[in-house]
C-alpha positions as CSV (number, residue, x, y, z in Angstrom):
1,X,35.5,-23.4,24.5
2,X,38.7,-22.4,26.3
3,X,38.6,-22.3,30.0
4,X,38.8,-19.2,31.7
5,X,40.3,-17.9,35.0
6,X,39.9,-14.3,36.1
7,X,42.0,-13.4,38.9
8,X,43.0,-10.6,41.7
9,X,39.5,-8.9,41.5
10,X,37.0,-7.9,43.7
11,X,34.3,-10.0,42.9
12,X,30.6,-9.3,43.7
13,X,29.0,-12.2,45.8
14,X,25.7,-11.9,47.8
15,X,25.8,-8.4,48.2
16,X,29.1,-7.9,49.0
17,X,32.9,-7.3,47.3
18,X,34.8,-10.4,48.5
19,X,38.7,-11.0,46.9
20,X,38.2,-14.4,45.0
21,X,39.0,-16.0,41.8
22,X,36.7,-16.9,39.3
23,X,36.7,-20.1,37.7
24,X,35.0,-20.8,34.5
25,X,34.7,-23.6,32.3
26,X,31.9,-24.5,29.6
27,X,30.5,-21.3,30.4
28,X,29.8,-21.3,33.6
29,X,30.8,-20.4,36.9
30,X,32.4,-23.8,38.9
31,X,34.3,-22.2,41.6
32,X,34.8,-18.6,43.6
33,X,38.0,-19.2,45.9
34,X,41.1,-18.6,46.1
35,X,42.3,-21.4,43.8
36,X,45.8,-21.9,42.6
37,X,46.3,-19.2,39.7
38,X,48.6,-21.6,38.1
39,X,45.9,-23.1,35.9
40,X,47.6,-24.9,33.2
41,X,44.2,-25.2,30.6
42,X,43.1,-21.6,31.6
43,X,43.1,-18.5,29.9
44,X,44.0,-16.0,32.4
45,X,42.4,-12.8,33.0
46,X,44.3,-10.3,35.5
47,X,41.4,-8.3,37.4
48,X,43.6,-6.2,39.1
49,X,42.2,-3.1,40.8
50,X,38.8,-4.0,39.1
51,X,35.6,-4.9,40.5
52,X,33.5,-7.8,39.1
53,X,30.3,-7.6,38.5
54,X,27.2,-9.5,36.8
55,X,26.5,-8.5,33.2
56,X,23.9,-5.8,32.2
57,X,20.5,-6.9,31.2
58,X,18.4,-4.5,29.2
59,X,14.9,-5.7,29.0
60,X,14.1,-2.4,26.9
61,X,16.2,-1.3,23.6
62,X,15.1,0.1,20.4
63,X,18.8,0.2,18.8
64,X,22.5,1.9,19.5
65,X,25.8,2.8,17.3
66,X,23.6,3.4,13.9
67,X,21.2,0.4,14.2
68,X,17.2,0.8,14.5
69,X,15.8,-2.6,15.7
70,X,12.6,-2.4,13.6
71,X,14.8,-2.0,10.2
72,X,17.7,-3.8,11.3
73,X,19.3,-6.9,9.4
74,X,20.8,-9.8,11.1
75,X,24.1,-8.2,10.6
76,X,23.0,-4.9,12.0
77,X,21.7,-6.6,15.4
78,X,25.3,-8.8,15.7
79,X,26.9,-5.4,15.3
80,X,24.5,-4.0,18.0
81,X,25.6,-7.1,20.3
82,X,29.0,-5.9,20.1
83,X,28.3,-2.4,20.8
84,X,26.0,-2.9,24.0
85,X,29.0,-5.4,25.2
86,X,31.2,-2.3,25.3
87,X,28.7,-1.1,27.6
88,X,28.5,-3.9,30.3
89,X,25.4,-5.5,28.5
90,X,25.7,-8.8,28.9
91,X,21.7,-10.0,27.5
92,X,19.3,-8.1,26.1
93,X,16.0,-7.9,24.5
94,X,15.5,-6.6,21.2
95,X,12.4,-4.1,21.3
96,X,10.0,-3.7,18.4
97,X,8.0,-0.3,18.5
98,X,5.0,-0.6,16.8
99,X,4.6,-1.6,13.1
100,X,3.2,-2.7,10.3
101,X,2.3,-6.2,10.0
102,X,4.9,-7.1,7.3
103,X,7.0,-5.1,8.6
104,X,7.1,-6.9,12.3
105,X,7.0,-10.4,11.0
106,X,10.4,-9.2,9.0
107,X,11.6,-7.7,12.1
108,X,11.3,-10.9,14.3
109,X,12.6,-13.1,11.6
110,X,15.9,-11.1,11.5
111,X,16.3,-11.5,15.1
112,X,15.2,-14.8,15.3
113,X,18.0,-15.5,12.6
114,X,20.6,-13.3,14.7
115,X,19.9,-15.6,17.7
116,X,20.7,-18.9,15.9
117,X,24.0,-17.5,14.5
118,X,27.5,-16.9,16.5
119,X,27.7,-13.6,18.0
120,X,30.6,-12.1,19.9
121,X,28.4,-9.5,21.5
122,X,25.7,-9.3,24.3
123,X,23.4,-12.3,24.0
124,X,20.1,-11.2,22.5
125,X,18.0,-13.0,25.2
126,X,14.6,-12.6,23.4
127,X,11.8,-10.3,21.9
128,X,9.9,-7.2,23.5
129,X,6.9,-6.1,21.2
130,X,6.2,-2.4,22.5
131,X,2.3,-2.7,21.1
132,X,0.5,-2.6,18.9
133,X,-2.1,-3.1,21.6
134,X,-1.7,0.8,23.2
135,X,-3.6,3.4,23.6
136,X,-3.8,6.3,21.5
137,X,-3.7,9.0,24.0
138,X,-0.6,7.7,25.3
139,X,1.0,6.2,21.8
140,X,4.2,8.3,22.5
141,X,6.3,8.0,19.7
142,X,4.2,5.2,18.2
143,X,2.3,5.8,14.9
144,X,-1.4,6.1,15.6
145,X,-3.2,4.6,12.9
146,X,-1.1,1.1,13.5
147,X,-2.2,0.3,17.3
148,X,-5.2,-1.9,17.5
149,X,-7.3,-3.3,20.1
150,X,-6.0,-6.7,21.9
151,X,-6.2,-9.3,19.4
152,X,-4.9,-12.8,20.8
153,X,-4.7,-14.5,17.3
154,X,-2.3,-11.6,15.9
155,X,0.0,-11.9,18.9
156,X,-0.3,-15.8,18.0
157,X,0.6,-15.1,14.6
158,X,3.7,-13.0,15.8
159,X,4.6,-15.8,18.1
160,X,4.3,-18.1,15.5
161,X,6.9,-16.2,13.4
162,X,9.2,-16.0,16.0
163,X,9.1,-19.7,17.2
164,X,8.1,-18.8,20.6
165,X,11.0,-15.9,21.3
166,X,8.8,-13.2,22.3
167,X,9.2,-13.4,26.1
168,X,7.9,-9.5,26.8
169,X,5.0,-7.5,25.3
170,X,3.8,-3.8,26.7
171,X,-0.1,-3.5,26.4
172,X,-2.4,-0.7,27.7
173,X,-4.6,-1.9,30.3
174,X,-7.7,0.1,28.7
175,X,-7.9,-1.2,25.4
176,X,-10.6,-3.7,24.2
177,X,-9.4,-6.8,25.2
178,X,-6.6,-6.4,27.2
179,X,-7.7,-7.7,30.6
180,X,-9.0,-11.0,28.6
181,X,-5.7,-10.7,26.8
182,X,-3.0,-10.5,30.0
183,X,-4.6,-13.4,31.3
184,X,-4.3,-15.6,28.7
185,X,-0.8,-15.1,27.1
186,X,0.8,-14.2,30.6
187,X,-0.6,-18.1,31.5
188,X,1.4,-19.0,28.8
189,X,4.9,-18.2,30.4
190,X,4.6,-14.5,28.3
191,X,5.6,-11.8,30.6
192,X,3.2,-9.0,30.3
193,X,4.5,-5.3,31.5
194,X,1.7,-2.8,31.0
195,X,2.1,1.0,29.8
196,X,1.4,3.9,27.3
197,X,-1.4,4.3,29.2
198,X,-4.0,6.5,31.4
199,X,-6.1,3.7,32.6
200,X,-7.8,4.4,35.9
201,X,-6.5,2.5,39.0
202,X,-9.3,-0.1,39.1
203,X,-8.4,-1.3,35.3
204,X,-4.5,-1.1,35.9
205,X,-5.1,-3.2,39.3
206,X,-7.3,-6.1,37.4
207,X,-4.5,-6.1,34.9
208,X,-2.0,-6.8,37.4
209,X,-5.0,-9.6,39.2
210,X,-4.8,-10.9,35.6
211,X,-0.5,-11.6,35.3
212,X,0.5,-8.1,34.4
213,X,4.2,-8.4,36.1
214,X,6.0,-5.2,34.9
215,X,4.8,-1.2,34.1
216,X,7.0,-0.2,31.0
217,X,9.0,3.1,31.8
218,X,7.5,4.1,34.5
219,X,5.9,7.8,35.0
220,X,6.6,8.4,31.3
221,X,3.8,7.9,28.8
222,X,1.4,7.4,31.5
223,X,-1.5,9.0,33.4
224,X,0.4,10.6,36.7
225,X,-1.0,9.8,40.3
226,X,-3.4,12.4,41.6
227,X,-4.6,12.4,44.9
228,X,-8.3,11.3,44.0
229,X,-7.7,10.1,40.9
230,X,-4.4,7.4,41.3
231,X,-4.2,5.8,38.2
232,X,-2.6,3.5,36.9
233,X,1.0,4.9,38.2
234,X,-0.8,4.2,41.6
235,X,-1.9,0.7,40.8
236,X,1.6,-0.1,39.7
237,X,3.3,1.8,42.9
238,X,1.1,-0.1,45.1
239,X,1.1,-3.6,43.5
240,X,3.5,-6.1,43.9
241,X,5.1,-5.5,40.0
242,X,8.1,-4.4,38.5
243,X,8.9,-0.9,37.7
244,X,11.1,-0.1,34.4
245,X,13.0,3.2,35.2
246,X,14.8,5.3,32.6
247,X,17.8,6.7,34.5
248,X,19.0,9.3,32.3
249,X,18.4,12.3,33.8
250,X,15.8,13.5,31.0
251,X,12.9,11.0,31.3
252,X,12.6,11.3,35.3
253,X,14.2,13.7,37.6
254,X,16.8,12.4,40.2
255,X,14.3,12.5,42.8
256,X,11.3,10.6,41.6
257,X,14.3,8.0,41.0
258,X,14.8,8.0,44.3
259,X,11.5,8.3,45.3
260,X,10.6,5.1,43.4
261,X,13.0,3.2,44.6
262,X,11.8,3.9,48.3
263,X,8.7,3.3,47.6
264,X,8.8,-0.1,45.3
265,X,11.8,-1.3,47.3
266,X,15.5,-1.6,45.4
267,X,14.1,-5.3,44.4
268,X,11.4,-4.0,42.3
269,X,12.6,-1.5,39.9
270,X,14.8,-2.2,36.7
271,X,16.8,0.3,35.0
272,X,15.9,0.2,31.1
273,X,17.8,2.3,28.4
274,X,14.9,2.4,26.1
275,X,17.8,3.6,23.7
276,X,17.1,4.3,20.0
277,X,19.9,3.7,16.9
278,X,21.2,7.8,18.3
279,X,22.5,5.7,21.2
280,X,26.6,6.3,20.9
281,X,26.2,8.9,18.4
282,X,26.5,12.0,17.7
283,X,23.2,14.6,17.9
284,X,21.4,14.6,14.3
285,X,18.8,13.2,12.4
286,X,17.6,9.4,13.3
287,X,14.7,6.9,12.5
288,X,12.6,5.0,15.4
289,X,10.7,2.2,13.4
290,X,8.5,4.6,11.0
291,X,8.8,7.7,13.0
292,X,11.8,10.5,12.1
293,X,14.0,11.6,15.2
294,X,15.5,14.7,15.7
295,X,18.5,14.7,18.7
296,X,19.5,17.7,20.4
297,X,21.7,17.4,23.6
298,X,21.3,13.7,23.4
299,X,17.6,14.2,24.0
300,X,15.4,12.6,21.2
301,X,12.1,14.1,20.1
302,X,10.1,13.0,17.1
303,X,10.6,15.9,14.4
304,X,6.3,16.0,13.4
305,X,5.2,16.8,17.0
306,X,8.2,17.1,19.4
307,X,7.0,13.9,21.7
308,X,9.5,12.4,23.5
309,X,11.3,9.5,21.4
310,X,13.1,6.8,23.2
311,X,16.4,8.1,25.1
312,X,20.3,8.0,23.8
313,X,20.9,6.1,27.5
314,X,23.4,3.5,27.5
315,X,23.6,0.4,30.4
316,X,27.2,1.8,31.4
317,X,26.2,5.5,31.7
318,X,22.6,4.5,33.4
319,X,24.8,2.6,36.5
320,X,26.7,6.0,37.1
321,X,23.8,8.2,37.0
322,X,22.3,5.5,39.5
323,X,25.0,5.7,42.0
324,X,25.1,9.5,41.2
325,X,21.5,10.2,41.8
326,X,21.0,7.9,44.7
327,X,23.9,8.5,46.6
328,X,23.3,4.6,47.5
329,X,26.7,2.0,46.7
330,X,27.1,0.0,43.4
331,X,26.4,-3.1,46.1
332,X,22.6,-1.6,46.2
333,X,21.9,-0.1,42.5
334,X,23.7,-3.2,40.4
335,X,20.4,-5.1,41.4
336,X,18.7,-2.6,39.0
337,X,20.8,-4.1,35.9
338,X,21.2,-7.4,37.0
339,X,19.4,-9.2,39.4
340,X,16.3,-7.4,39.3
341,X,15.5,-8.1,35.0
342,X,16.9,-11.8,35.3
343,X,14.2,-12.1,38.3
344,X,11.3,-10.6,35.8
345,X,12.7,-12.7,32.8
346,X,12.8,-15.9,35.0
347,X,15.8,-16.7,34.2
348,X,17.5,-15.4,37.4
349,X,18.4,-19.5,38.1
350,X,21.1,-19.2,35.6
351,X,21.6,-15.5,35.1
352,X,21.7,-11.6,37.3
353,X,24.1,-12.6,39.9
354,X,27.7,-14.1,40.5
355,X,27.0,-17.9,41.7
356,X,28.5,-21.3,40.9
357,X,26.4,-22.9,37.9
358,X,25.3,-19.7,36.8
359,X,26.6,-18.7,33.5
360,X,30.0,-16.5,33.5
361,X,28.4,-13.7,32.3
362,X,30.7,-10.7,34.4
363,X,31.5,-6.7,33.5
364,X,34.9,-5.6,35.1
365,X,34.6,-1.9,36.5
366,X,37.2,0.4,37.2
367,X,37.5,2.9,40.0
368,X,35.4,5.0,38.2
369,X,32.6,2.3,37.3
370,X,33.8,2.2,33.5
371,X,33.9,-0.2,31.7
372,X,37.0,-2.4,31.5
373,X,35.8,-5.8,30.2
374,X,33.2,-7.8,29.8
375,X,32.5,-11.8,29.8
376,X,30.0,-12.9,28.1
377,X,29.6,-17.3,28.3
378,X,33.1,-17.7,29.3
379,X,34.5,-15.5,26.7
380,X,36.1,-11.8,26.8
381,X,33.8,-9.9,24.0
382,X,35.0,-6.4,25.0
383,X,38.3,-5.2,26.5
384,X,38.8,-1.5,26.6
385,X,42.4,-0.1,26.2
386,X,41.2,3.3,26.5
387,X,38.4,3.9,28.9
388,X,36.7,6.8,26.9
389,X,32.8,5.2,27.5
């Protein structure tokens, strides 16, 4: 691997735009200074007028550019990698809605596959099972008759089939089992985000008690608070956890955006696309695992019933709208893409911010927080002439 030197830019560091080089070699970061340009062993990239910021994490992604995660080939995901680099996504975890059995083993062992092989893309970071331990009431686009009650030795099954790469699993907090459940696999290093859901606050708040770390999209697919009744949307508002938020405008209004991020703190809430294979695509007919998708205006809706059906949101788009919405600086709302899902992964000692000895994972912005570039390892895997996204 080449070494790489990205110079002239203004780089993010602890919160702030400072004018530094960025040294690179191996992979990772080993200096931010203003070194000698003239590095003979370096490829050089000129980050004039740009600003430098960590890589994208999307914790929460169902597909982009054509590609459905629960029917997608090891080829389809590698193209998917390249497509979420052209939006600033640096890592991301590939989301399974909920299946059939043969079906989800199949899914896993495509992604397992397309994390063993050389990809030029986003790094697929690990896998998020959306179920099948939900509720029914609040199934959303998930087919009924497939969720189940919390069932450790299925998820051990799943596990097994994935050698250990599921690192994220939604469950309801009201189904059989699931307190007994979040205890047990969340002690095993699994991170456990509970949702699709109307569990009442005392449930949601044991869940949590038991390792529950994360509520999956927030507000959406969930009881709501009520005064006398708070639910698990107060439970999660209250509790130390981490609040997924999807910033497009269509799932939650500009204000409970901002309302949730003054009420969990801006350390507390990550920005999730929840994006289905409509994602960088035109409006028209698209699949979500076994569920058909009709997209009007960019907003998808399940053709049976007309339930909301993942989101068209991309990583580059959702940091405008933040900025937009908020009326906060990129300083501030980066933390929501970045830091913030490296610090729920646990793996925010190598990833989520720009730091010596942390991998060189970087998205160059321009003046209008498009993307120009982005570094993924060390290496350029996206450089856009024309700065249409």
């Amino acid at each position: 691997m080449e070494d790489l030197l990205i110079e002239n830019g203004e780089v993010l560091v602890d919160g702030r735009f400072e004018k530094v080089n960025i040294l690179v070699k191996n992979g990772k970061i080993t200096s931010l200074a203003r070194i000698d340009s003239d590095c003979k062993t370096c490829n050089v990239l000129n980050a004039s007028d740009k600003k430098i910021v960590p890589g994208f994490i999307d914790i929460h992604t169902h597909g982009g550019y054509g590609v459905d995660v629960n029917n997608a080939t090891t080829a389809d995901l590698l193209k998917l990698s390249r497509f979420f680099a052209a939006q600033g996504t640096t890592g991301w975890l590939a989301s399974i809605v909920t299946d059939t059995y043969e079906q989800t083993t199949w899914c896993i062992g495509q992604i397992r596959q397309a994390m063993e092989e050389a990809n030029d893309g986003a790094q697929i970071l690990g896998i998020h099972l959306e179920g099948p331990f939900l509720s029914s009431d609040y199934k959303g686009s998930m087919q009924g008759a497939l969720l189940r009650k919390a069932d450790s030795s299925l998820f051990d099954n799943y596990q097994k089939a994935a050698k250990g790469l599921i690192k994220y699993i939604t469950v309801s907090p009201e189904v059989d089992g699931a307190p007994e459940f979040i205890k047990e696999v969340s002690g095993r290093g699994v991170i456990v985000s509970i949702g699709h859901s109307g569990a009442d606050y005392d449930t949601a708040r044991h869940c949590i008690r038991n390792g529950a770390a994360s509520a999956t999209h927030t507000f959406n697919a969930m009881s709501l608070l009520h005064h006398h009744s708070p639910g698990i949307c107060g439970a999660v508002l209250e509790m130390d956890v981490f609040c997924e938020a999807i910033c497009d405008g269509i799932h939650l209004h500009p204000g409970i955006i901002r309302l949730l991020l003054k009420t969990k703190g801006i350390d507390k809430v990550i920005a999730v696309t929840d994006s289905i294979m409509a994602a960088g695509m035109p409006d028209g007919l698209y699949n979500l695992g076994a569920s058909s998708v009709k997209v009007t205006g960019g907003d998808a809706k399940l053709i049976s019933d007309g339930t909301r059906a993942g989101s068209t949101l991309t990583t580059s788009v959702a940091l405008r709208n933040l900025v937009d919405y908020t009326g906060r600086n990129l300083e501030e709302v980066i933390m929501l893409l970045t830091a913030n899902p490296a610090s729920l992964l646990r793996i925010d000692s190598h990833k989520g911010s720009v730091m010596v000895g942390k991998d060189a994972d970087f998205v160059l912005l321009d003046e209008f927080l498009r993307i120009d570039t982005t570094v993924v390892g060390g290496r350029v895997v996206f450089e856009n002439k024309t700065l249409i996204n």
